[in-house]
VEXDREN-2710 file (C-alpha; in Angstrom, 1 decimal):
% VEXDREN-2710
k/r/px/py/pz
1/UNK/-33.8/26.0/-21.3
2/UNK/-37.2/24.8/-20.3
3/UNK/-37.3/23.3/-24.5
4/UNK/-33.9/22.0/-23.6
5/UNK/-34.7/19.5/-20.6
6/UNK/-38.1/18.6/-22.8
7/UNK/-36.1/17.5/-25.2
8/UNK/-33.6/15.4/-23.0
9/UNK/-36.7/14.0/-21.1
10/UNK/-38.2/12.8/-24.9
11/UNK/-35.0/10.9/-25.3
12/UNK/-34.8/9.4/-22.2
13/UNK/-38.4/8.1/-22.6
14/UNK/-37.9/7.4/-26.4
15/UNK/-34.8/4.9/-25.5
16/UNK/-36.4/3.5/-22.1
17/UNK/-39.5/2.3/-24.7
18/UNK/-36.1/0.7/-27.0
19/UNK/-34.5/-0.7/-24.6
20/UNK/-38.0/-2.5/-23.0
21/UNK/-39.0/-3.6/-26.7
22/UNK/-35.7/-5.3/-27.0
23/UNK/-36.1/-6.8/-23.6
24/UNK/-39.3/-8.1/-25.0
25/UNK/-37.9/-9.4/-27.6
26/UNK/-35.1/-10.9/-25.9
27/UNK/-38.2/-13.2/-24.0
28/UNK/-38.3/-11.2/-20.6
29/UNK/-41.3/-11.7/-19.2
30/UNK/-43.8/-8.1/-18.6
31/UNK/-43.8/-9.1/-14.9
32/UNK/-39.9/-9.2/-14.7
33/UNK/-39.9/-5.4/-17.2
34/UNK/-41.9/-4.0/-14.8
35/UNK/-38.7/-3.9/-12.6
36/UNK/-36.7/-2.3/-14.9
37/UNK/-36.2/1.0/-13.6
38/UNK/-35.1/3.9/-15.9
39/UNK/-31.4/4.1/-16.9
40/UNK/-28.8/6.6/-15.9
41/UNK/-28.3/9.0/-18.8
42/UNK/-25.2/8.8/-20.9
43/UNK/-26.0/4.9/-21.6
44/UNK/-24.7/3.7/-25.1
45/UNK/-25.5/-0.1/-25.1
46/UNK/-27.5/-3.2/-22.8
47/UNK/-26.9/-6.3/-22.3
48/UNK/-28.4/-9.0/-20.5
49/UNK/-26.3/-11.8/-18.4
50/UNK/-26.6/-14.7/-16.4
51/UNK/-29.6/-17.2/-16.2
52/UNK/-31.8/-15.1/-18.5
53/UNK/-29.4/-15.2/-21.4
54/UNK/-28.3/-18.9/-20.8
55/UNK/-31.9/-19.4/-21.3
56/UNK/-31.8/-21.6/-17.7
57/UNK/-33.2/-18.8/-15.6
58/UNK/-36.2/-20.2/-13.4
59/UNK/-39.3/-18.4/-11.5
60/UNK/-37.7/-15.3/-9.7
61/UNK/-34.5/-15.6/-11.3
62/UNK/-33.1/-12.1/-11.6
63/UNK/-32.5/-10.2/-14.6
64/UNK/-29.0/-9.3/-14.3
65/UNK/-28.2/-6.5/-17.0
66/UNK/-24.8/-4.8/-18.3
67/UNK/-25.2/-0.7/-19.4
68/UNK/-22.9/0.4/-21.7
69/UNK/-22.1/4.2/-19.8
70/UNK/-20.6/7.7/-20.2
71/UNK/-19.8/8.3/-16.5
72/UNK/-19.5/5.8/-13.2
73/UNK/-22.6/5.2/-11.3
74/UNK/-23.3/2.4/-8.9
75/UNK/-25.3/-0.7/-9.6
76/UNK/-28.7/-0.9/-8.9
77/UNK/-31.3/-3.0/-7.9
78/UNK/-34.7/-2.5/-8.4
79/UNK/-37.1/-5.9/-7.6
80/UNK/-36.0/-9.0/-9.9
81/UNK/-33.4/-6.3/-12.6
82/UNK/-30.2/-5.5/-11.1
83/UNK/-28.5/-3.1/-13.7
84/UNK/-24.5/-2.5/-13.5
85/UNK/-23.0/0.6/-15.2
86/UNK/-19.9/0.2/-16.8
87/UNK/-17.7/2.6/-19.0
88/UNK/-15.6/1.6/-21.8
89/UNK/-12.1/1.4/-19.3
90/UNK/-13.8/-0.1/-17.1
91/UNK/-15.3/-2.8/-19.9
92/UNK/-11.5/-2.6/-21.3
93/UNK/-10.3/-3.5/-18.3
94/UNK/-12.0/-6.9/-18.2
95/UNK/-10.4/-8.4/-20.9
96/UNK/-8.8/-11.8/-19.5
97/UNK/-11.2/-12.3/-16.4
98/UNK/-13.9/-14.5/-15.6
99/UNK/-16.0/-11.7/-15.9
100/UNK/-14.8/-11.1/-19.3
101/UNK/-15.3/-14.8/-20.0
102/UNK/-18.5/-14.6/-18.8
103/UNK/-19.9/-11.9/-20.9
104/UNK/-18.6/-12.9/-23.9
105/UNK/-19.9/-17.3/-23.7
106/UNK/-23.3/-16.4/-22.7
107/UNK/-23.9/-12.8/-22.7
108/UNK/-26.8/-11.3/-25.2
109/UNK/-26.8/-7.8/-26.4
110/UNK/-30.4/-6.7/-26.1
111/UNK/-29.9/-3.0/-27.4
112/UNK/-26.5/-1.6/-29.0
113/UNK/-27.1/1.7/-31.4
114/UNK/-23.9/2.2/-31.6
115/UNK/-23.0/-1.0/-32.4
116/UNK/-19.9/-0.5/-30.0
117/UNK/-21.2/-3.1/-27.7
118/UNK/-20.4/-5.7/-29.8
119/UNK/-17.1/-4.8/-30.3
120/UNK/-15.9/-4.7/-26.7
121/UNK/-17.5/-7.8/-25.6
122/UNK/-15.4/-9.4/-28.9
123/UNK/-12.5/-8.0/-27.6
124/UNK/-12.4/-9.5/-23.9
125/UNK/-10.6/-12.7/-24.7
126/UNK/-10.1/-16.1/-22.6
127/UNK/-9.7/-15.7/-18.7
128/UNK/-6.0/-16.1/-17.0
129/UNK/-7.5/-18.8/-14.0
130/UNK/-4.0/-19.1/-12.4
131/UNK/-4.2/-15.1/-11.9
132/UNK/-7.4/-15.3/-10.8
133/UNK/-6.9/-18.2/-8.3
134/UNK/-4.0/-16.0/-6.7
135/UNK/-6.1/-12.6/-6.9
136/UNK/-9.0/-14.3/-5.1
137/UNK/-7.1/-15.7/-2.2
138/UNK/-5.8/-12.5/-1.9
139/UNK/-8.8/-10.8/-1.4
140/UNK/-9.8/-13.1/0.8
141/UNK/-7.9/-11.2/3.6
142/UNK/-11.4/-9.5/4.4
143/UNK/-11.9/-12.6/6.0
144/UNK/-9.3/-13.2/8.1
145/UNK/-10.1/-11.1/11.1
146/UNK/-13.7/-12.6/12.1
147/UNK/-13.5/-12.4/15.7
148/UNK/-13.5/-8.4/15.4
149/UNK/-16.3/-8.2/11.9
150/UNK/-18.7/-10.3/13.4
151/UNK/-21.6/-10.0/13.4
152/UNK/-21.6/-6.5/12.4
153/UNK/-20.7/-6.9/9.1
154/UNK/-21.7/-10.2/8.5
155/UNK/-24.2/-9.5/5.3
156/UNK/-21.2/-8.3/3.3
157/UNK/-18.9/-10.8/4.4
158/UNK/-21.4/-13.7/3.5
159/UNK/-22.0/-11.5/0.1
160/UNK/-18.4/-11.8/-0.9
161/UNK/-17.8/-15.3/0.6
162/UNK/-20.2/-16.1/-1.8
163/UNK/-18.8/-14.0/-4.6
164/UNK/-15.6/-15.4/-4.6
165/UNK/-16.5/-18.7/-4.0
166/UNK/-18.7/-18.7/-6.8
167/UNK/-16.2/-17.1/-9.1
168/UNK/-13.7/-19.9/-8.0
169/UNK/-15.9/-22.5/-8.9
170/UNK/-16.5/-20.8/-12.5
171/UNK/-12.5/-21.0/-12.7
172/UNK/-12.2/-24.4/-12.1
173/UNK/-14.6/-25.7/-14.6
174/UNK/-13.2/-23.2/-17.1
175/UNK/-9.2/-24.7/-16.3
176/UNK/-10.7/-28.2/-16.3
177/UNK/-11.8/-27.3/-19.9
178/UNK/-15.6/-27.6/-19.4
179/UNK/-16.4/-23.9/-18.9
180/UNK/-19.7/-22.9/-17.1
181/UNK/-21.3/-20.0/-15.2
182/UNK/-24.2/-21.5/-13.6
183/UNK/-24.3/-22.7/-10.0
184/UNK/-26.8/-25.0/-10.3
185/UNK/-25.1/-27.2/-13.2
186/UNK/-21.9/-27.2/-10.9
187/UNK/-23.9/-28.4/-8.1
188/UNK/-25.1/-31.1/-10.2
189/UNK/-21.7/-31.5/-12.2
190/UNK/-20.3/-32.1/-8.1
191/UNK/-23.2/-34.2/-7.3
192/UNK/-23.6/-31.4/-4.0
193/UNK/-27.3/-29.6/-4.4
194/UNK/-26.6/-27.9/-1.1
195/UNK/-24.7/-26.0/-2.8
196/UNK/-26.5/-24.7/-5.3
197/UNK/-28.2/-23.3/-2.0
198/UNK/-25.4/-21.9/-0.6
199/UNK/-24.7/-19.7/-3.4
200/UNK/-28.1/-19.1/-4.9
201/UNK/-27.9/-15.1/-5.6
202/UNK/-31.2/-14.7/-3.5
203/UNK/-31.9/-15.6/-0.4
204/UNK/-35.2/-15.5/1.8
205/UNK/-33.6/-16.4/5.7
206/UNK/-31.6/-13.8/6.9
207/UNK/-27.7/-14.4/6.8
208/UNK/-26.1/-17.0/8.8
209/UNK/-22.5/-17.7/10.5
210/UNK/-22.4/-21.3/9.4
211/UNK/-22.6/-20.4/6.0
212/UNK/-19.9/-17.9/5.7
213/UNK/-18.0/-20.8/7.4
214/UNK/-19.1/-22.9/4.8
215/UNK/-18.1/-20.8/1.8
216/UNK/-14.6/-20.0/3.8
217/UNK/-13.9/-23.9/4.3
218/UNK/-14.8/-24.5/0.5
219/UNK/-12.3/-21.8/-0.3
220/UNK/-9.6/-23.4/1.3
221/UNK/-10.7/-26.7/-0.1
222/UNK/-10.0/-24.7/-3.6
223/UNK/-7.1/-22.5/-2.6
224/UNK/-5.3/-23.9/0.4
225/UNK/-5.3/-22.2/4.0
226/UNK/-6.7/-18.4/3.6
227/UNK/-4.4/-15.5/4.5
228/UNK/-5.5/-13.6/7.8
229/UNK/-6.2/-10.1/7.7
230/UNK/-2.3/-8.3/9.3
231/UNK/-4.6/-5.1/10.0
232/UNK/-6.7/-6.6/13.0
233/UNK/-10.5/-5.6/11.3
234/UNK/-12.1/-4.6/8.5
235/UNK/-12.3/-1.1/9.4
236/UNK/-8.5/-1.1/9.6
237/UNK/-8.0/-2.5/6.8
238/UNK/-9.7/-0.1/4.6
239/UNK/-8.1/2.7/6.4
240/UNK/-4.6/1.0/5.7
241/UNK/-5.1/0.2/2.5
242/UNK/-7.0/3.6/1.1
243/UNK/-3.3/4.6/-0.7
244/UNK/-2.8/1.8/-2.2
245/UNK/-6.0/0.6/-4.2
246/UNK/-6.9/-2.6/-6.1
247/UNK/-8.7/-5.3/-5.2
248/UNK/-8.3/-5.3/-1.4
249/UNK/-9.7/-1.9/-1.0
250/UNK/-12.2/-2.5/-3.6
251/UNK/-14.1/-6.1/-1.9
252/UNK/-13.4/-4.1/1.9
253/UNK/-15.9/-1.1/0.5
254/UNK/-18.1/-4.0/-0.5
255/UNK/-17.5/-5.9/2.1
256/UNK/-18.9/-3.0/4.4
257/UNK/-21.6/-2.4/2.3
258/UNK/-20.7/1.1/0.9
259/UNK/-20.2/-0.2/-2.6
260/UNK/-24.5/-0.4/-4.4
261/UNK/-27.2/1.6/-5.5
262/UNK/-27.5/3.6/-1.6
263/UNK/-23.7/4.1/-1.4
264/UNK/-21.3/7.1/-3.0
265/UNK/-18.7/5.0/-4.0
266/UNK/-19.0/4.4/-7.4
267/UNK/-15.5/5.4/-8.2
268/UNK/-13.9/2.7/-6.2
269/UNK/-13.0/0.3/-9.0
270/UNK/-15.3/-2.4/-10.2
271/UNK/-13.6/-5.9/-8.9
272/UNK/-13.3/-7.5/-12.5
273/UNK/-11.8/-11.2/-11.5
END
């Protein structure tokens, strides 16, 4: 037994040393490796997204990674490397989204043994921005009941305010026929650097009112007039919706903060728009 769990730790080790050689190679900087934490067992592939495979990352841009994995786990974050574990389905199921879109215009696959990588991020096709338009205002029920979530649950609010928003803008550059996924070329596309603040995915001032407001107004500047939330709160409306699933259950749990690297809910379905 004791040979056993040597033998598993060798491995782990021997593909934590592959994976950070092909980081390396891939033009991470050692101060940003240093942050990347040890992956869950079971991974098959990696892949980096974002700014650092556009190539139009600046100082303390995140390293946003993809894992290739056996089994659920939750995302985590660990300084500047934020690593998201995805099974096949779940990879599968993101053929036709943004996110799919996403991965396969700028993604770069750092590490892929297998080779299966490759093939799943060819197979996730052009995104349906009419299906996403409607599945994004529909989520945005989490917002209609502000009077009873704030400010208790503010951070997540303002976390998928800016999700959404951000994924809405993608959608609208992609339907306009000049695709992109970075905020601060639509900022400049729009001639608006504020926001390019707004949505930055770090932020040093704790979260504010005004801009959840800010993203929620933009949204109906995109969508038209957002939908309230028919269960009076947040809380209610996870409760109400538990039996039924999808989307609005899925952006509540994040919404409450029970969705990350701290919660247990890694089999609440990724939210794939």
């Amino acid at each position: 037994m004791r040979f056993h769990w040597t033998l598993i730790a060798r491995r782990r080790r021997l593909q934590r040393e592959a994976v950070l050689e092909a980081l390396r190679g891939a033009g991470i900087p050692e101060e940003v490796l240093y942050d990347v934490p040890v992956l869950q067992a079971g991974v098959q592939g990696l892949l980096i997204y974002g700014s650092r495979a556009r190539g139009d990352s600046i100082e303390g841009s995140d390293l946003d990674l993809l894992a290739l994995s056996e089994r659920m786990s939750p995302s985590t974050y660990s300084g500047l490397v934020n690593v998201s574990y995805y099974t096949v389905d779940q990879l599968k199921s993101g053929v036709g989204t943004l996110f799919g879109a996403h991965l396969r215009r700028d993604a770069r696959i750092v590490w892929d043994p297998t080779g299966y990588l490759h093939v799943l991020v060819d197979e996730l096709g052009e995104v349906d921005t009419a299906r996403l338009f409607r599945r994004v205002k529909n989520m945005s029920t989490v917002f209609g009941a502000l009077d009873a979530d704030l400010p208790k649950y503010l951070t997540g609010l303002l976390r998928e305010a800016r999700y959404l928003l951000r994924s809405s803008l993608y959608a609208q550059a992609i339907a306009a026929d000049q695709p992109c996924f970075s905020v601060r070329e639509i900022a400049a596309r729009l001639g608006d650097p504020s926001l390019a603040r707004l949505l930055a995915s770090r932020h040093v001032d704790p979260p504010r009112v005004a801009d959840l407001r800010e993203c929620l107004v933009r949204l109906e500047g995109l969508l038209g007039k957002l939908p309230p939330n028919p269960h009076g709160s947040l809380e209610a409306l996870i409760v109400n919706e538990w039996d039924h699933g999808g989307d609005l259950l899925a952006i509540g749990f994040m919404a409450l903060g029970l969705v990350g690297a701290d919660g247990g809910y890694a089999e609440v379905g990724k939210i794939l728009l």
